[in-house]
C-alpha positions as CSV (number, residue, x, y, z in Angstrom):
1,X,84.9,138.4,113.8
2,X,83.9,138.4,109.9
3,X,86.6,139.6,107.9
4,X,84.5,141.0,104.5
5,X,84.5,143.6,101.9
6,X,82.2,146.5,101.2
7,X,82.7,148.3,97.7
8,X,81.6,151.3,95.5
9,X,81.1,151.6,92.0
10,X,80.8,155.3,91.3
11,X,80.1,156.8,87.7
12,X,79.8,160.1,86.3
13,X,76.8,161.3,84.5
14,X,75.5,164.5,83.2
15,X,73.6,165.4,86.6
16,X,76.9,164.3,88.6
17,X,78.6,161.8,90.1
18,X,76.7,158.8,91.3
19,X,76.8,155.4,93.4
20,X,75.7,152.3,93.1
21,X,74.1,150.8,96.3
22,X,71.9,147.9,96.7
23,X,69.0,146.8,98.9
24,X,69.6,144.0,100.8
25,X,67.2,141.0,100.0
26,X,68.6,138.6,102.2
27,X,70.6,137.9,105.5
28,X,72.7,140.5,107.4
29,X,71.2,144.0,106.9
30,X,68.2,143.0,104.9
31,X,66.4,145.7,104.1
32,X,69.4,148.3,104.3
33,X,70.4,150.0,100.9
34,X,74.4,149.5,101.3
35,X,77.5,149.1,99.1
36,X,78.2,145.7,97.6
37,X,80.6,143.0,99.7
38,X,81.0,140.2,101.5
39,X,82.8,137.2,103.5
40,X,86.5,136.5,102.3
41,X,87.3,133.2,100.7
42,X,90.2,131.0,102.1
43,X,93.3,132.1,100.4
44,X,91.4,135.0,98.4
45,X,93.0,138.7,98.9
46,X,90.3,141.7,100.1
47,X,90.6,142.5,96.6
48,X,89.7,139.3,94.5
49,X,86.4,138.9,96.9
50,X,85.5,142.4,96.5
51,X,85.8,141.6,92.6
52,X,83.9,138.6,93.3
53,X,81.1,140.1,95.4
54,X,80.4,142.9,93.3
55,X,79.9,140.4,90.0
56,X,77.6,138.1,91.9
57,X,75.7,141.0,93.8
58,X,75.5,143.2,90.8
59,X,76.7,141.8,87.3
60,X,79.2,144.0,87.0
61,X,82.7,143.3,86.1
62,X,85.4,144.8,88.4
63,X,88.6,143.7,87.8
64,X,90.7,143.7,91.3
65,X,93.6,145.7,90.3
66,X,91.0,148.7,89.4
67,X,89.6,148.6,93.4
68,X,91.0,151.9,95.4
69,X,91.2,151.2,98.8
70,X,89.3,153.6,100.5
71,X,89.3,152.5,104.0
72,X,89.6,150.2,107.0
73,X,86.2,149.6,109.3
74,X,85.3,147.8,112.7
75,X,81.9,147.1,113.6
76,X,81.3,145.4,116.9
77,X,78.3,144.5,118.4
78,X,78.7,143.8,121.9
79,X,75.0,143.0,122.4
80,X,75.4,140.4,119.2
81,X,79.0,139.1,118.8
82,X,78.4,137.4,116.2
83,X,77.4,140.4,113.7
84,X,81.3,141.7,114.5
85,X,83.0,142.7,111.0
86,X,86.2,143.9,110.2
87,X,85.6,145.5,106.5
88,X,88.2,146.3,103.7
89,X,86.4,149.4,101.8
90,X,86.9,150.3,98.3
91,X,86.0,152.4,95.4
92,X,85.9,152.2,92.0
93,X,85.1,154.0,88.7
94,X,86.0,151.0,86.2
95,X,83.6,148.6,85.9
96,X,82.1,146.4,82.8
97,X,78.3,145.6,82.6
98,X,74.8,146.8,83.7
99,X,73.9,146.3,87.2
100,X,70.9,143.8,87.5
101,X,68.9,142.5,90.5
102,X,70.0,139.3,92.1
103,X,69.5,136.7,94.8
104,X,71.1,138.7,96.8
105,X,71.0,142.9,96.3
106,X,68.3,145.0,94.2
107,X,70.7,147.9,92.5
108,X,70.1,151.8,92.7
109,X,72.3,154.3,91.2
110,X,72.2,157.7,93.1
111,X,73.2,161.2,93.1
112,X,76.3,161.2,95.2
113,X,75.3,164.4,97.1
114,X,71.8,163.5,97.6
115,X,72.3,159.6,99.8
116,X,69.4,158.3,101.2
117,X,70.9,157.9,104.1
118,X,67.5,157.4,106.1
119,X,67.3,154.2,104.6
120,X,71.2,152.8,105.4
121,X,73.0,151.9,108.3
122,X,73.6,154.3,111.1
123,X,77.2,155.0,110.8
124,X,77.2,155.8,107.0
125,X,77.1,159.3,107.6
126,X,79.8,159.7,109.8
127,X,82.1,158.1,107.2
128,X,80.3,157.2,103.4
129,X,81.0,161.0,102.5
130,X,84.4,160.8,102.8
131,X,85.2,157.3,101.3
132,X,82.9,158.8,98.0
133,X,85.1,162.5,98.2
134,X,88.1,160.1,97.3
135,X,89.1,159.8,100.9
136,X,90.3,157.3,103.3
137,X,89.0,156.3,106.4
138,X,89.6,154.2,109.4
139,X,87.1,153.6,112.1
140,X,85.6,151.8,115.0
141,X,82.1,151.7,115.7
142,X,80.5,150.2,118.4
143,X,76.4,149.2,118.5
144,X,74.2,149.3,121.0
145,X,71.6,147.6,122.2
146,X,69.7,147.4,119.7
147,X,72.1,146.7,116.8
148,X,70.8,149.6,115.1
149,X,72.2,152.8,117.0
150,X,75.8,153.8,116.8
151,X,77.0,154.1,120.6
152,X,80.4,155.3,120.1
153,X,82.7,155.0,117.7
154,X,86.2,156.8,116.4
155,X,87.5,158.0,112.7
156,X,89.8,159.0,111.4
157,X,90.1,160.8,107.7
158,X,92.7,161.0,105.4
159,X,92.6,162.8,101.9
160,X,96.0,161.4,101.0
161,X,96.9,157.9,102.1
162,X,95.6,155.2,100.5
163,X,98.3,153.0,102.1
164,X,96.6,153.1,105.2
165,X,93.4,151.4,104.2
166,X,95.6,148.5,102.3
167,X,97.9,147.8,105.1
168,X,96.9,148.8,108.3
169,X,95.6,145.7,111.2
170,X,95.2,148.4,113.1
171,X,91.5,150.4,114.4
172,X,92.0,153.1,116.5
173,X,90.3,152.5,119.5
174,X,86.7,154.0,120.5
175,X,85.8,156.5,122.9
């Protein structure tokens, strides 16, 4: 099980709120357009490699106490073991910097209610809407086959408790 990180910068702007996502040049998910994230260090919190991640995926400057917590995911992939995450979600609105390609992740900033979600992961739209209303969410999601398709899975959403995404070792379980 990979325990990582996935992360939103969101800003306003006079057409609206937006998101930062960024196509994935190499390694797991290449290709998809996703948040920003990672692996956890030894002995770093979710929060300092979220920090982390977003600098060297982006450029931009997070600092880890501005990082809501936003939710608590499980991916499995029965068919793939090895591609199991457990993922620490956040969001935030402070950051420091312009977004610029690296090794790693091309940045686009888009229109919060307009996602290309055609072009992300499967489950995004059962639960990316939520995280970027302000929400919480916790989830399981279980991949078929072919590692693409969503299977089954189980969420929960909360507009109130941020404590959950934080805390909580515990997924509910899938249907």
């Amino acid at each position: 099980m990979i325990h990582a990180t996935l992360g939103f910068v969101l800003r306003e702007t006079d057409r609206g709120p937006h998101v930062l996502l960024g196509v994935k040049k190499r390694g797991f998910g290449v290709g998809k357009l996703n948040g920003f994230g990672g692996k956890l260090h030894i002995g770093e919190s979710p929060r300092e490699a979220m920090s982390r991640e977003l600098f060297e995926e982006s450029g931009l400057l997070v600092k880890p106490t501005s990082l809501e917590p936003r939710g608590l995911l499980l991916f499995r992939f029965p068919y793939a073991p090895h591609f199991d995450h457990r993922i620490r979600v956040y969001a935030t609105g402070g950051f420091e910097g312009i977004a610029t390609e690296t090794e790693e992740m091309i940045p686009e900033w888009h229109p919060v209610n307009d996602l290309p979600m055609h072009r992300m992961w499967n489950d995004d739209p059962l639960w990316l809407p939520s995280v970027l209303a302000g929400h919480v969410v916790v989830g399981r999601f279980v991949f078929g086959e072919d590692n693409e398709e969503v299977a089954r899975y189980r969420l929960w959403v909360s507009p109130d408790t941020p404590a959950v995404a934080e805390c909580s070792d515990s997924i509910p379980p899938s249907r």
